[in-house]
C-alpha beads as a LAMMPS data file, in Angstrom:
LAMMPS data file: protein, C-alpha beads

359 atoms
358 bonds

1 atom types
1 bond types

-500.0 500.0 xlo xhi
-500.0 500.0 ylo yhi
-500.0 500.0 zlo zhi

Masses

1 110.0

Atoms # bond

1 1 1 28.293 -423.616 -256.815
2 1 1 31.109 -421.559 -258.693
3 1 1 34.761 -423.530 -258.639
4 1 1 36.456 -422.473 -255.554
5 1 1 38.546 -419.414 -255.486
6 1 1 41.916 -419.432 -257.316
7 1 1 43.611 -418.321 -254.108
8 1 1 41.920 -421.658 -251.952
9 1 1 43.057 -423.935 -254.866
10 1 1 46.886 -422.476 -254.146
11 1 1 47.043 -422.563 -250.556
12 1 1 45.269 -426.392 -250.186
13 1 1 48.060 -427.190 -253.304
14 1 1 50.927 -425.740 -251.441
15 1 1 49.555 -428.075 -248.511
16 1 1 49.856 -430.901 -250.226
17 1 1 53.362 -429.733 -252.404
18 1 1 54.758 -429.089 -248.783
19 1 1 54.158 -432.679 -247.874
20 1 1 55.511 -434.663 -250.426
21 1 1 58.347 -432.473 -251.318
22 1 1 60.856 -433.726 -253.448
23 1 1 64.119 -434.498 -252.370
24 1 1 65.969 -433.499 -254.925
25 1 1 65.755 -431.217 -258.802
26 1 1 65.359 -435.007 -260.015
27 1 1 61.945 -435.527 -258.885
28 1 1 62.440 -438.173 -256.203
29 1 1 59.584 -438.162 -254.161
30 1 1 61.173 -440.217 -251.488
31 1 1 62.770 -437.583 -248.760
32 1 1 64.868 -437.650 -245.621
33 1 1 62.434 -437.182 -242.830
34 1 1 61.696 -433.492 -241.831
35 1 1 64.701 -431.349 -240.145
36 1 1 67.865 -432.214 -242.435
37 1 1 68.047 -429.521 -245.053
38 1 1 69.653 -426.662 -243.896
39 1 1 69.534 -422.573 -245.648
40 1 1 73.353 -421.863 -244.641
41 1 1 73.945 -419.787 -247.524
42 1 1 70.530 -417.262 -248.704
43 1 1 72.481 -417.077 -252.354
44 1 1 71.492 -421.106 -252.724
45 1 1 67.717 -420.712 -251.776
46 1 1 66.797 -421.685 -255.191
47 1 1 68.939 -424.780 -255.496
48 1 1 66.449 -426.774 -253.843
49 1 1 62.439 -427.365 -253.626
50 1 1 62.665 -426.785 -250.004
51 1 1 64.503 -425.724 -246.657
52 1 1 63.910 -427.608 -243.210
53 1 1 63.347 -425.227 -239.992
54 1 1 63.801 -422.103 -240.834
55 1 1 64.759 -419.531 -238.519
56 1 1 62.467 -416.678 -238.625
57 1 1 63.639 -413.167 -237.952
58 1 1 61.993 -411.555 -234.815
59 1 1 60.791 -408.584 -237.825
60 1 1 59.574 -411.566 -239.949
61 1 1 57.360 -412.936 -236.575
62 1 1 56.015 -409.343 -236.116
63 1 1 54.935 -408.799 -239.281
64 1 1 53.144 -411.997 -239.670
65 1 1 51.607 -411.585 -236.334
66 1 1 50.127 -408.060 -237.639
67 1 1 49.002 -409.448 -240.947
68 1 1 46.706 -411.563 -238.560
69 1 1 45.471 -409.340 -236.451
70 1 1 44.322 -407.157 -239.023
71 1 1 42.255 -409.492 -240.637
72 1 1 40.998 -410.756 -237.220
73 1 1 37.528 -409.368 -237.178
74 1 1 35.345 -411.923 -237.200
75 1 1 31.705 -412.348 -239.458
76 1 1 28.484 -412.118 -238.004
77 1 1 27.225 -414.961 -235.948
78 1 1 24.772 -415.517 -238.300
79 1 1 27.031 -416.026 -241.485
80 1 1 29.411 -418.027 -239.154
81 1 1 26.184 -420.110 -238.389
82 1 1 25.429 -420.611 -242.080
83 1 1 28.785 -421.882 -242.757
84 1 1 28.737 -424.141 -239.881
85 1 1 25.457 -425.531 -241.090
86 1 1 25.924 -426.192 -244.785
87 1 1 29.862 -427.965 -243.524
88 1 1 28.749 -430.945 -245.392
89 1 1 27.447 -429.279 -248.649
90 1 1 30.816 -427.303 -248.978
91 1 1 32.882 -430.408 -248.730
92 1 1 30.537 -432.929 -251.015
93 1 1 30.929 -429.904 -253.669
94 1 1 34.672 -429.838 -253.156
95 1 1 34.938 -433.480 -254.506
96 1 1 32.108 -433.250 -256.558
97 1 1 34.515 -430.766 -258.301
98 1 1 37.790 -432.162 -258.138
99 1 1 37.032 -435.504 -257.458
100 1 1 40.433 -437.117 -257.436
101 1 1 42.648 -435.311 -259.237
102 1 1 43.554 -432.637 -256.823
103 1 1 45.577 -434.246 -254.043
104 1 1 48.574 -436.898 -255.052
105 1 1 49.348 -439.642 -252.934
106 1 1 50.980 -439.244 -249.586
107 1 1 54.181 -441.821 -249.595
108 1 1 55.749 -439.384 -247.455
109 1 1 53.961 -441.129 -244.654
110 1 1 55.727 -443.789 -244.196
111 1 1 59.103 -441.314 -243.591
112 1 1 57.477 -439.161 -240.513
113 1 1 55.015 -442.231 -239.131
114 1 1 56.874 -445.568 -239.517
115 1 1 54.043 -446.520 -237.304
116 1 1 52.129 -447.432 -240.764
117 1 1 55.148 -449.331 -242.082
118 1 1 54.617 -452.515 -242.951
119 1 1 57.415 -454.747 -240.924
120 1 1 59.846 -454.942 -244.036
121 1 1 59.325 -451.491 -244.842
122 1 1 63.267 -450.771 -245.981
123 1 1 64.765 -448.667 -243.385
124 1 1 61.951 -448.885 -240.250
125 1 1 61.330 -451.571 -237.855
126 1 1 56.998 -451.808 -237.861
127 1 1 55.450 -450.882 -234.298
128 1 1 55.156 -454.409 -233.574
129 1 1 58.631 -455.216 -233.335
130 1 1 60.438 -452.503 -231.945
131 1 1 59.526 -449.113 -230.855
132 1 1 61.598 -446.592 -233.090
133 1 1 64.153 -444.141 -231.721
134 1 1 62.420 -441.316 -230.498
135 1 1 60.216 -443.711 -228.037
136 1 1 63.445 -445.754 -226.991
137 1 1 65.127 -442.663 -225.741
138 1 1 61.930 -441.315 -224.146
139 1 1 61.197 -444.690 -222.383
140 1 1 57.904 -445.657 -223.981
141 1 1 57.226 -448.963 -224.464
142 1 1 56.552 -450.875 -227.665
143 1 1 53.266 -451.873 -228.591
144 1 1 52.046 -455.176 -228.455
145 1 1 51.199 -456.699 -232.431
146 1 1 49.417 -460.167 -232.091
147 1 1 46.477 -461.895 -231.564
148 1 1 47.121 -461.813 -227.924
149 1 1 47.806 -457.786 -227.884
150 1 1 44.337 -457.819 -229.999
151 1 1 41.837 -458.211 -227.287
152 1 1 38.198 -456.147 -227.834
153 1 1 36.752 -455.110 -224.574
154 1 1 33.563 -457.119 -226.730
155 1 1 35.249 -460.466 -228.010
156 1 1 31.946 -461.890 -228.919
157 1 1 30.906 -458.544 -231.690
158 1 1 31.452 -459.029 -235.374
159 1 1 32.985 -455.916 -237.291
160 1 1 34.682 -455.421 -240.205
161 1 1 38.034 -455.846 -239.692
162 1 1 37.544 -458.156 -236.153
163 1 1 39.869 -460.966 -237.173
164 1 1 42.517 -458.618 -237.523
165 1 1 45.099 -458.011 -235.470
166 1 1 46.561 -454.959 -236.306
167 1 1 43.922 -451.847 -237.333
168 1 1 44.463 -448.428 -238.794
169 1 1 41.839 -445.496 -238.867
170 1 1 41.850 -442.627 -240.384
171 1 1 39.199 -439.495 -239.819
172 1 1 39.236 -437.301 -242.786
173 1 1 40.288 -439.682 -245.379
174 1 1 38.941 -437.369 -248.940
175 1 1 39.440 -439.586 -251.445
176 1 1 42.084 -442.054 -250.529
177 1 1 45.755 -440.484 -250.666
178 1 1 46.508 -441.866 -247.399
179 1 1 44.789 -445.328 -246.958
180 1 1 45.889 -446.391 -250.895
181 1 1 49.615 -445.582 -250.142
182 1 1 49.485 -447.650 -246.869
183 1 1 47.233 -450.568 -248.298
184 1 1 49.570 -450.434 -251.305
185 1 1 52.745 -450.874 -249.406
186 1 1 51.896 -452.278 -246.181
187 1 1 51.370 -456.238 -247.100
188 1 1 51.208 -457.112 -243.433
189 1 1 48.065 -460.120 -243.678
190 1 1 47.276 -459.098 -240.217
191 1 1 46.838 -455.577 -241.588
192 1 1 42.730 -454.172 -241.233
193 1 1 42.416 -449.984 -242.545
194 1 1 38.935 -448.403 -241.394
195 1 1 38.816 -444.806 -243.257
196 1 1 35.695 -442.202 -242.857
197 1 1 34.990 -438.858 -244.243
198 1 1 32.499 -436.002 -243.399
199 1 1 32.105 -436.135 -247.076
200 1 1 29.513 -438.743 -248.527
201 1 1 31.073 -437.820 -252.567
202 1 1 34.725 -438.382 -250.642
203 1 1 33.970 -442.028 -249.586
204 1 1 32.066 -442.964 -252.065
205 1 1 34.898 -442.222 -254.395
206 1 1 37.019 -444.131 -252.254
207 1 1 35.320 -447.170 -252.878
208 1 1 35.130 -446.841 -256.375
209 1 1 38.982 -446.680 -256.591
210 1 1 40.131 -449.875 -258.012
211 1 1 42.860 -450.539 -255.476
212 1 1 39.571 -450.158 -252.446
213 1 1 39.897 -453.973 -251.372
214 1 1 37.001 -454.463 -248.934
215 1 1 38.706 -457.578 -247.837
216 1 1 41.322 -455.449 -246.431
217 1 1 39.882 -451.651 -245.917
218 1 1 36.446 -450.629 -244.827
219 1 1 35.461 -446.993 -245.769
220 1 1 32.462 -444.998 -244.242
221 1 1 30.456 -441.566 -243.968
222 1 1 31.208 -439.852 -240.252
223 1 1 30.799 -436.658 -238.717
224 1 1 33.684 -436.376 -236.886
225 1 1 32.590 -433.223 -234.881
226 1 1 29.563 -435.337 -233.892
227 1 1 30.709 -437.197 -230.680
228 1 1 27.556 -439.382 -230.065
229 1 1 28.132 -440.672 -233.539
230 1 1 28.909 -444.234 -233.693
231 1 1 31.860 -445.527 -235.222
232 1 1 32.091 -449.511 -236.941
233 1 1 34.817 -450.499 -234.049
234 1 1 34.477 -450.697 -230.154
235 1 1 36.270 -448.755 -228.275
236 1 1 40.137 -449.707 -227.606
237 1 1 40.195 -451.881 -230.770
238 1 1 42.478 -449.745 -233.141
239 1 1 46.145 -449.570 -233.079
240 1 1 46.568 -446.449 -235.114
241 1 1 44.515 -443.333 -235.906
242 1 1 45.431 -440.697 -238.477
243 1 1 44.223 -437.424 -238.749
244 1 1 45.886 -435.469 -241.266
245 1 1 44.590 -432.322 -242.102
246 1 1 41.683 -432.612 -240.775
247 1 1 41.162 -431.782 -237.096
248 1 1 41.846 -427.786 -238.417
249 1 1 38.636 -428.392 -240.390
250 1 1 36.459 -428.696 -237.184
251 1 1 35.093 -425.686 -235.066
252 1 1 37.609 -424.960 -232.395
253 1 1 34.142 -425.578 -229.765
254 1 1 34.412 -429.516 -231.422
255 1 1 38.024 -430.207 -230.993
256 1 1 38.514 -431.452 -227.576
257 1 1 35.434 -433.395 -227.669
258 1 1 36.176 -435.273 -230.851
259 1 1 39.881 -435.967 -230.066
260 1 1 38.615 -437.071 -226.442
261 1 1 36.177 -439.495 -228.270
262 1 1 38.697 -440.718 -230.909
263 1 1 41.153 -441.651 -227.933
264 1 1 38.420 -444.480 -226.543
265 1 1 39.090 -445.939 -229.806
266 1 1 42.809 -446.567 -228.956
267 1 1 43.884 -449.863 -227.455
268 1 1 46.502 -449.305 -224.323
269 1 1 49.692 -448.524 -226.333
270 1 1 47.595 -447.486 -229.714
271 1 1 49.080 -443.875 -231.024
272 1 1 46.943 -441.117 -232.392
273 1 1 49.201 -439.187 -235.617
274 1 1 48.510 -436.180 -236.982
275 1 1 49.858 -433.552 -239.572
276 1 1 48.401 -430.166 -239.418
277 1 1 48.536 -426.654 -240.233
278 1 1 50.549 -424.392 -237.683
279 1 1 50.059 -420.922 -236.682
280 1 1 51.079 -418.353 -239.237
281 1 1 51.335 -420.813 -242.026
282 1 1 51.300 -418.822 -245.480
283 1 1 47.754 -419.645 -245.851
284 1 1 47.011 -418.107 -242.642
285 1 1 48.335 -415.265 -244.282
286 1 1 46.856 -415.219 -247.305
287 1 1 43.506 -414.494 -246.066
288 1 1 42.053 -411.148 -246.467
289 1 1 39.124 -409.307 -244.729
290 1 1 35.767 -410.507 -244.449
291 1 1 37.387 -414.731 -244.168
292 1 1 37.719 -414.475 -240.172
293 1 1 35.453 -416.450 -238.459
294 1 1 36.999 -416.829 -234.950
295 1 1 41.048 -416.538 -233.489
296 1 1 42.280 -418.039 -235.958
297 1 1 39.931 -420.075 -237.992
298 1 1 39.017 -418.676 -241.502
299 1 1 36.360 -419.601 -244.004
300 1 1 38.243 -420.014 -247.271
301 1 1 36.457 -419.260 -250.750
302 1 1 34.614 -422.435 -250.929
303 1 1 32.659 -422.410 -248.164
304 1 1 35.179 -425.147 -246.412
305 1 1 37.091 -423.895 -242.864
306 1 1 40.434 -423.821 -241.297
307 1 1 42.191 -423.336 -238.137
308 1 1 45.932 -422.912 -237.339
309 1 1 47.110 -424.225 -234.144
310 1 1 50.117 -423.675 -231.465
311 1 1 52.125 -426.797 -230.126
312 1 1 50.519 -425.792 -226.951
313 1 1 46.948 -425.985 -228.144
314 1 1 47.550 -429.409 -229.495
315 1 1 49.396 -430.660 -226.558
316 1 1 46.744 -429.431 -223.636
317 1 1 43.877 -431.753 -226.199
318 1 1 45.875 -434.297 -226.320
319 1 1 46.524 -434.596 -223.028
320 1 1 43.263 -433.940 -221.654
321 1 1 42.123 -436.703 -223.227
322 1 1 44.312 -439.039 -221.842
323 1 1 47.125 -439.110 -224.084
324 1 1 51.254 -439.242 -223.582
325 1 1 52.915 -437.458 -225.669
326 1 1 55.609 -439.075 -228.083
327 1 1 56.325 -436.266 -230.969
328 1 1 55.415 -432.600 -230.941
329 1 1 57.211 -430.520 -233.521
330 1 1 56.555 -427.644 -235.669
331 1 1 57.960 -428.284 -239.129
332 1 1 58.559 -424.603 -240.178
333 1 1 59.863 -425.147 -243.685
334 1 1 61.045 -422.500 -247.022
335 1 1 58.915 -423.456 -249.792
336 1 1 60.453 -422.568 -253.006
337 1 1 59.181 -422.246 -256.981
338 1 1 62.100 -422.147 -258.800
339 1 1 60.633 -421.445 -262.040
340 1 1 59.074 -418.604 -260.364
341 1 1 61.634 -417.544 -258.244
342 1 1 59.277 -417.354 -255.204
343 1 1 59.744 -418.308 -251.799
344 1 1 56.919 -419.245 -249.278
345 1 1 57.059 -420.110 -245.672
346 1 1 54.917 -423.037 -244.674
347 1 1 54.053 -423.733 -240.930
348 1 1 52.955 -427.649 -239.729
349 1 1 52.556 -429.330 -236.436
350 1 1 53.725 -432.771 -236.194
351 1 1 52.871 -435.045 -233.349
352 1 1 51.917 -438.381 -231.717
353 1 1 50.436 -439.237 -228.740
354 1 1 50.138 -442.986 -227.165
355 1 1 47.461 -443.968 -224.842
356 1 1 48.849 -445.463 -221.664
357 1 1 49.393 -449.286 -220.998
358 1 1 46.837 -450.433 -218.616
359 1 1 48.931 -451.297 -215.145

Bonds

1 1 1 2
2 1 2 3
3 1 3 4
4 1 4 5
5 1 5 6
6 1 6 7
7 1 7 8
8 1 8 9
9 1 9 10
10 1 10 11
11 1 11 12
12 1 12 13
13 1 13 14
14 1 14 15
15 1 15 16
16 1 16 17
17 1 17 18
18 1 18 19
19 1 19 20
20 1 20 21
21 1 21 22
22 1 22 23
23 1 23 24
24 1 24 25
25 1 25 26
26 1 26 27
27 1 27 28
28 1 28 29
29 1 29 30
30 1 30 31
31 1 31 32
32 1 32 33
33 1 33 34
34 1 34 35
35 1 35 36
36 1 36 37
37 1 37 38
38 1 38 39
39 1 39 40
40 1 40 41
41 1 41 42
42 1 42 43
43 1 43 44
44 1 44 45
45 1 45 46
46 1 46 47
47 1 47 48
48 1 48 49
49 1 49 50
50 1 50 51
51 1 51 52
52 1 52 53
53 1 53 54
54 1 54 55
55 1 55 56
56 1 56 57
57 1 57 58
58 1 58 59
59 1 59 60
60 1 60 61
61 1 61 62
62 1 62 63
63 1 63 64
64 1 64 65
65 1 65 66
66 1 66 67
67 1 67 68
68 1 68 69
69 1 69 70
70 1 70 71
71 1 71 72
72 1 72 73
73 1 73 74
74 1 74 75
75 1 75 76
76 1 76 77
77 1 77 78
78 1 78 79
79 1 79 80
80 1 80 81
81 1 81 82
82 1 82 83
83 1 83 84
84 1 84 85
85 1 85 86
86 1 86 87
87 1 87 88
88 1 88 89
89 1 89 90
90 1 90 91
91 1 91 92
92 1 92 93
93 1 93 94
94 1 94 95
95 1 95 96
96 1 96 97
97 1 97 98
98 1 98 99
99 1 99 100
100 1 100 101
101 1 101 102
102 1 102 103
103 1 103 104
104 1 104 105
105 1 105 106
106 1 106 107
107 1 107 108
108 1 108 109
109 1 109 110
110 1 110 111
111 1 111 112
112 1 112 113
113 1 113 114
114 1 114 115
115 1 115 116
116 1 116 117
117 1 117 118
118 1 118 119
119 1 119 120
120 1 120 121
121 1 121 122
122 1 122 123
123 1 123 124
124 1 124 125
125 1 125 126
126 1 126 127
127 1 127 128
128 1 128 129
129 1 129 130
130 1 130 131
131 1 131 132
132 1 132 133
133 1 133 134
134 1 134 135
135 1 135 136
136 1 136 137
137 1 137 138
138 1 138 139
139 1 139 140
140 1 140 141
141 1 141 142
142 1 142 143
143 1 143 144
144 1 144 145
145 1 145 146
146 1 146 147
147 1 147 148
148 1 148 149
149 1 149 150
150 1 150 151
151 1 151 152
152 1 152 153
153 1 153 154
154 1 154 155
155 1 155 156
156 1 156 157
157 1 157 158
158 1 158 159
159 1 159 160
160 1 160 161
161 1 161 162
162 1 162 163
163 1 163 164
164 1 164 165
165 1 165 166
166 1 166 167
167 1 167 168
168 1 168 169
169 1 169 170
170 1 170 171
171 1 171 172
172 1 172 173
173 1 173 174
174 1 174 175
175 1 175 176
176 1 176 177
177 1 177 178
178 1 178 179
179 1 179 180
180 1 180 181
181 1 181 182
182 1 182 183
183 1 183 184
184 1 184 185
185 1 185 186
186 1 186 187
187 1 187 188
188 1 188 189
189 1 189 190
190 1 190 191
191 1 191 192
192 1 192 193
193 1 193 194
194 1 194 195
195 1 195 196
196 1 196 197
197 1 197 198
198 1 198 199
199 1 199 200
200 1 200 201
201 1 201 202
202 1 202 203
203 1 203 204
204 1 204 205
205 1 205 206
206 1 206 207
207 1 207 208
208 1 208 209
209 1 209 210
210 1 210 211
211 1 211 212
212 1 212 213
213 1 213 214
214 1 214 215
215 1 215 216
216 1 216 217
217 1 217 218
218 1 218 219
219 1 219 220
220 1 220 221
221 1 221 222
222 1 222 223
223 1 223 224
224 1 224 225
225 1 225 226
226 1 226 227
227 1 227 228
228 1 228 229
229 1 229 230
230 1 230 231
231 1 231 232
232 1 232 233
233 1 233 234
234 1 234 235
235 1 235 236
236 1 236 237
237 1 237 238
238 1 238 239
239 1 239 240
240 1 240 241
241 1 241 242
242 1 242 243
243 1 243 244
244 1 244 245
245 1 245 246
246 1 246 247
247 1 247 248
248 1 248 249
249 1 249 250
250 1 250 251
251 1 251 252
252 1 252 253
253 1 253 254
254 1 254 255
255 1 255 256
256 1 256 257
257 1 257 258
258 1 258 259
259 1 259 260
260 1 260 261
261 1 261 262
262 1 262 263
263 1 263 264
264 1 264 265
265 1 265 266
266 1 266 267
267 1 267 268
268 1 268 269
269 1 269 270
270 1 270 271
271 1 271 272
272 1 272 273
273 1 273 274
274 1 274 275
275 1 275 276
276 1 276 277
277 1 277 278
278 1 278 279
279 1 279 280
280 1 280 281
281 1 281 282
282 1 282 283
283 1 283 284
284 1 284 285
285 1 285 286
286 1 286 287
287 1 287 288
288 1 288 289
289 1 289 290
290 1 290 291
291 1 291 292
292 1 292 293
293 1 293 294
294 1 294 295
295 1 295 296
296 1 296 297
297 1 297 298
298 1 298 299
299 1 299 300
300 1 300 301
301 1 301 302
302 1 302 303
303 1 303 304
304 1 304 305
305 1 305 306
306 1 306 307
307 1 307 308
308 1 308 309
309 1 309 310
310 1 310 311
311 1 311 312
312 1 312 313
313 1 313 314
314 1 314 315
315 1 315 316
316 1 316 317
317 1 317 318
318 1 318 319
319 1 319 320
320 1 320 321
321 1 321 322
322 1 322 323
323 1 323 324
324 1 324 325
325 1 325 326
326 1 326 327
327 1 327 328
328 1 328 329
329 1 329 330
330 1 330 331
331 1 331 332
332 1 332 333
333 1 333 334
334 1 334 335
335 1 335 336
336 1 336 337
337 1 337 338
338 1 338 339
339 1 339 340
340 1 340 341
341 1 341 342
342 1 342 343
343 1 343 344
344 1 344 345
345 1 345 346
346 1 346 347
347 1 347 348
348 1 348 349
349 1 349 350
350 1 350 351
351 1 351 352
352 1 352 353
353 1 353 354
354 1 354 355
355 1 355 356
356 1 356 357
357 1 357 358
358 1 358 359
């Protein structure tokens, strides 16, 4: 298979750029959480890597939303079908490829999701000793983190992980950029991280990472879109799933069900976070003719898929299946290039949803 399109290889880069964005023309990786960095003045665009919800002009909106529709027609079912089928193959030959030198480490994620903090994570409180801010002012309660708060609707099953008492998932791990960072600076002995990937090349290059510590982590091949799939944990065992990037991978038809069957997973309290691409991100626009598959979902030049979502869309799956929602933001944010003098306007959804305490 030829190396994927130089346009793909910008728009997944720019992903990833846009979420570890430096703070500052120094490099430092570590930044302010989303929604502090303000254009006041368009003459000092270029004085920084980035710009934190940007206004969009009403002419700006139009244009974007008729650079969409006229690339909107779709491909014939049976190509659609084709690229449905083969799924798999694209993504084993996108790490086959790139292995794991494409994406860098996400330490960002302990700034937006302080959920995966370990409890003397500088500047956060973990989830099992206080519930942050946002949840304090919107009244939900803190989740439990002990070996009491641990029950398994199956006490007497063996897993990986089972002695734990506080666990982490998360669907779509590639090769590691999120479970490395979290096992790296999350010490927490109680800690247990399951990761799984569509990808059989992604996981198995997760385990051959040096830092993979089966002691601690437990990594594994799963078809996310496949919801009589089994997973390694019973349900309401996990305190935390992570789906970053991922969900906008699956055919809109597979959503609901698979964020439906992730939410069993949850214990009462347990919080699903994702991170995802929003609707009229630049690498919605980016796509020319002939890359439409449905509304909104693309095939990009490898053979791998995409689909841009509204707050709206997002919110009526998570609720449906069963979930409260904590955080739902659109992080609209001015991407800049300095050295090129280019701007680019990136589009993400932000939320997290909590499964109800059990009266």
């Amino acid at each position: 298979m030829a190396a994927p399109h130089a346009i793909d290889v910008m728009d997944r880069e720019g992903m990833e750029a846009g979420e570890i964005l430096t703070d500052s023309s120094n490099g430092d990786a570590k930044r302010p959480q989303f929604g502090t960095r303000f254009l006041t003045d368009p003459r000092q665009v270029f004085q920084h890597n980035a710009w934190d919800n940007v206004e969009w002009t009403v002419e700006q909106e139009a244009a974007a939303k008729k650079k969409v529709l006229e690339n909107s027609e779709p491909l014939p079912t049976e190509k659609q079908d084709e690229f449905d089928c083969r799924a798999n193959e694209y993504w084993n030959d996108f790490y086959t490829i790139h292995e794991n030198r494409f994406f860098k480490d996400r330490h960002w994620l302990f700034t937006e999701f302080p959920e995966l903090a370990p409890k003397s994570y500088p500047g956060h409180e973990s989830l099992s000793e206080s519930a942050n801010a946002e949840d304090i002012q919107q009244g939900v309660p803190k989740q439990e983190h002990n070996n009491e708060g641990s029950a398994l609707p199956n006490m007497d099953a063996e897993f990986p992980g089972s002695s734990a008492s506080y666990r982490i998932l998360e669907v779509g791990c590639g090769v590691g950029n999120t479970v490395f960072p979290i096992l790296k600076t999350n010490n927490d002995p109680e800690l247990f991280v399951y990761c799984c990937d569509f990808s059989s090349t992604a996981v198995e290059l997760v385990k051959a990472n040096p830092d993979y510590d089966p002691d601690r982590c437990f990594a594994f091949v799963h078809d996310l879109s496949n919801v009589e799939a089994d997973f390694p944990v019973p349900d309401e065992s996990l305190n935390v799933l992570v789906l970053i990037f991922v969900l906008s991978a699956l055919h809109p038809n597979k959503m609901q069900a698979s964020i439906s069957r992730l939410a069993r997973l949850l214990k009462p309290g347990g919080v699903m976070l994702l991170r995802d691409y929003g609707r009229y991100d630049m690498a919605q626009l980016r796509f020319k003719k002939g890359r439409c598959l449905s509304e909104n979902f693309y095939v990009r030049g490898d053979g791998t898929r995409v689909y841009f979502f509204t707050q709206d869309e997002l919110n009526e799956m998570f609720t449906l299946a069963g979930l409260e929602k904590v955080q739902n933001l659109v992080d609209r944010r001015l991407q800049v290039n300095r050295g090129k003098q280019l701007t680019m306007y990136r589009v993400w959804i932000q939320c997290k949803y909590r499964k109800a305490h059990t009266s």
